[in-house]
N, C-alpha and C positions, 0 to 999 in steps of 0.2 A: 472464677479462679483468679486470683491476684487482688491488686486492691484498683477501683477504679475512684478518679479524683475526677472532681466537678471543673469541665472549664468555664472560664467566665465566658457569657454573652455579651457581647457591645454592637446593640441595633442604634444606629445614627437616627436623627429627627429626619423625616423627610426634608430634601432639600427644597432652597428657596427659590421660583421661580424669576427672571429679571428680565424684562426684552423678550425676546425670542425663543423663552423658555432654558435661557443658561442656568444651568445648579449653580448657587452660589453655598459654602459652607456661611457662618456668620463667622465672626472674627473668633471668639472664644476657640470654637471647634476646629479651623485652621490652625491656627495656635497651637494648638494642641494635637493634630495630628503632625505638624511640620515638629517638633519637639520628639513625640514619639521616632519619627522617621529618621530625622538626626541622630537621637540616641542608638537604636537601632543600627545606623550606616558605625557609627565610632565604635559600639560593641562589639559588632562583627570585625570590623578592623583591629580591635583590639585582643580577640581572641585569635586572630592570624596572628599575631605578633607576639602574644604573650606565652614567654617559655622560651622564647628563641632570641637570641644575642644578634642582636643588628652590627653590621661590618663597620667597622672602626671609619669607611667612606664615608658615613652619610644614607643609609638608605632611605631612612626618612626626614625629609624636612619640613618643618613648621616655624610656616609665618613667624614673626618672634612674637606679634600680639594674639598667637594663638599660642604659642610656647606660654605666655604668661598666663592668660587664660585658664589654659588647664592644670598649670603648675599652682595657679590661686584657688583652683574651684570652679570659677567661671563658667557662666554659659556659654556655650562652643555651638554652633549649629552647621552640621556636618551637609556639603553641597555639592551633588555627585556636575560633573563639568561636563557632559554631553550635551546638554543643550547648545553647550558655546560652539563644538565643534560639529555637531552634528544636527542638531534640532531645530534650526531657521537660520535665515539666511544673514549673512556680514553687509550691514554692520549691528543689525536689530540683537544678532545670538551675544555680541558682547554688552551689548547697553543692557539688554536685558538680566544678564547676568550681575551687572553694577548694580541694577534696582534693585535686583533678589538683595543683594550682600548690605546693601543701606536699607532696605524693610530689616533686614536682621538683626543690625546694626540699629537702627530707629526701638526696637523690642525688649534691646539691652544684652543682646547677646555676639560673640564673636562670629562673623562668618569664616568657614574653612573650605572652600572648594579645594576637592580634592582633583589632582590631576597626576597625569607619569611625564618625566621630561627628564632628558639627557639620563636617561638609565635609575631617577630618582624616583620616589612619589613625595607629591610637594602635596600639605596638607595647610592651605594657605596660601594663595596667588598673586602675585603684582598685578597689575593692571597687565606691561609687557608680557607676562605670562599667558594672560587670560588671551591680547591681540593675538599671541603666540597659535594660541587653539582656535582662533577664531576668525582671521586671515582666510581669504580665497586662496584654494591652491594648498594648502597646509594637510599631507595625510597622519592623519589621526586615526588609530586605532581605537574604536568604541570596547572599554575591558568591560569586563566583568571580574567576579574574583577568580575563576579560572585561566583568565588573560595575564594578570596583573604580572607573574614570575615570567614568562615570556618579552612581555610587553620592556619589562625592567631590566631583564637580559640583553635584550636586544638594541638598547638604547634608546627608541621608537619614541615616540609622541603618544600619548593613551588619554581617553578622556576616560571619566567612572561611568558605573551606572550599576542600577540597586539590581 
């Protein structure tokens, strides 16, 4: 009863062994799921937003070379920011966050790490931004999309996460 549609299957190659036995993807397929994941993070983003009139404050803000970005077409690669404030330790969580955004940036695409600060969500980080979340001592709420209208309410510090 109804109609049933075929989903697609996607089995990966088995992964490559390096050392120690680390999976490495090959670059293609990195590539290509970091893409996928992006599109995905800005979709979802996009469907919270879309239909609803943003407050004449500012709720969201973008970088302006991601304002261009998306206003051209651009590839945008969307960068959830818990790593910086949560995922290792200062000052590794911000360096490593700079190499994410220049591999991105090296690919030919915009980096946007998204993050919540002073009551906004900034879609696009300064660097002060990023120390901002990545500082000893600095509490950060890890959101979710369940977080984010609290987080933003409350003026808080938020970092994303998928």
């Amino acid at each position: 009863f109804g109609f049933v549609f075929p989903l697609p299957v996607f089995s990966p190659p088995p992964p490559v062994l390096v050392g120690d036995s680390f999976p490495l993807a090959s670059n293609h397929l990195l590539r290509r799921s970091l893409i996928m994941s992006a599109s995905l993070r800005f979709h979802v983003l996009e469907r919270h937003l879309s239909g609803h009139t943003l407050p004449s404050s500012g709720l969201l803000q973008l970088k302006p070379e991601v304002a261009r970005a998306l206003a051209s077409g651009g590839p945008v690669v969307a960068l959830e920011s818990t790593i910086i404030a949560h995922g290792m330790p200062y000052p590794q969580n911000k360096q490593t966050a700079l190499q994410v955004e220049q591999v991105v940036r090296q690919h030919g695409a915009v980096p946007a790490t998204i993050a919540l600060l002073e009551g906004k969500i900034h879609v696009g980080l300064t660097e002060e931004q990023m120390e901002r979340l990545a500082s000893p001592g600095s509490s950060v709420v890890k959101c979710s999309t369940r977080d984010l209208a609290a987080v933003v309410a409350s003026g808080q510090l938020g970092s994303t996460t998928v």
